[in-house]
N, C-alpha and C positions, 0 to 999 in steps of 0.2 A: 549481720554480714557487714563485715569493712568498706569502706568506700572503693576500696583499690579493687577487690574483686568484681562486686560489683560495677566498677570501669568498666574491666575485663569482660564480663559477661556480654553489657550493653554492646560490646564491640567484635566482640564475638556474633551477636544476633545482626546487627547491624552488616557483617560480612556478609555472614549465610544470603538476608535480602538480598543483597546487592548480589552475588551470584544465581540466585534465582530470577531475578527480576533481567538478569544479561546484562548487565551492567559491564561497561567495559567491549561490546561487542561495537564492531562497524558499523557506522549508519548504513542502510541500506544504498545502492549505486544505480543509477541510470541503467546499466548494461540487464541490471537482474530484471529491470522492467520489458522493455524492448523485445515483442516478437510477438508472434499472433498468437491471443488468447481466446479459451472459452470462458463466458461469464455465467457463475450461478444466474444472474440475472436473466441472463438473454442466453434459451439454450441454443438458440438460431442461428443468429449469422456470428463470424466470429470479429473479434476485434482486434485490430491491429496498433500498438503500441512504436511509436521509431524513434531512433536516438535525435532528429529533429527537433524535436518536443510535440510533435502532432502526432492525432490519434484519426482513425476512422473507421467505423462499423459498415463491413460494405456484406450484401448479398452474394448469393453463391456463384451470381454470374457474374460479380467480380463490380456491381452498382455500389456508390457509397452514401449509404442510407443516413449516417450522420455521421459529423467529423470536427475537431476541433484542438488545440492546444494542453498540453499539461504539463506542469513542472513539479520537482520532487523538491520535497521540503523535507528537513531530518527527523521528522515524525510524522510528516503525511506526503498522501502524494494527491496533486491537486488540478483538475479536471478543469477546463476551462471549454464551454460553446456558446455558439452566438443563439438567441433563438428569439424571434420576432422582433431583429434589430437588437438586444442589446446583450452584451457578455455577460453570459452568467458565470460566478468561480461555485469552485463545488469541493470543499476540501475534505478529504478522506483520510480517519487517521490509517494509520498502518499497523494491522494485527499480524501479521507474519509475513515472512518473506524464506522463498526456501528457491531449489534451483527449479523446478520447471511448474510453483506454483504460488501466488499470497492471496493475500486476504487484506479488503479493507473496511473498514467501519463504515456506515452510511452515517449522514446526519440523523435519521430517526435511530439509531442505533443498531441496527441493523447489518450482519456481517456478509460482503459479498465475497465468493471466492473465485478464483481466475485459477486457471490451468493451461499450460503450453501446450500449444496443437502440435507445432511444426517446433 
């Protein structure tokens, strides 16, 4: 095989990835995060997400059980609370994003999924 096809092929394959892998797609947007969610994690009380940058997991009678800070990074979105005095960051990559539900990677690797209540 020629060099020149063989170009062609590599560049060929190299497309196809890059279509598959969504390349060329929006970083994900504050707005898709924002609103009260159910977490795989916690099937209990629900959590609340605001375009503030503050989060808080409150009880059914509306008590906020924990609560803290997060900012979206263009491949993760990153969890910030205080706990025993000092901030802990907690960044989570981002496995999907869709309209009323994503997915983040834990650090053990670990996938949690979030679903829109409201």
């Amino acid at each position: 095989m020629s060099a020149v096809p063989r170009f062609w092929l590599w560049g060929i394959v190299a497309l196809l990835l890059a279509v598959a892998v969504g390349c060329g797609d929006k970083p994900p947007q504050v707005d898709q995060f924002v609103g009260k969610w159910r977490s795989s994690r916690m099937n209990t009380a629900p959590l609340y997400i605001h375009a503030n940058g503050e989060w808080e997991i409150k009880s059914d009678d509306g008590e906020v059980m924990q609560f803290g800070v997060w900012e979206l990074k263009p491949l993760s979105f990153v969890w910030y609370v205080k706990t025993n005095g000092q901030l802990l960051r907690d960044p989570n990559a981002i496995v999907t994003v869709e309209k009323n539900r994503f997915a983040l990677r834990e650090s053990d690797g670990s996938v949690t999924n979030f679903e829109r209540i409201d």
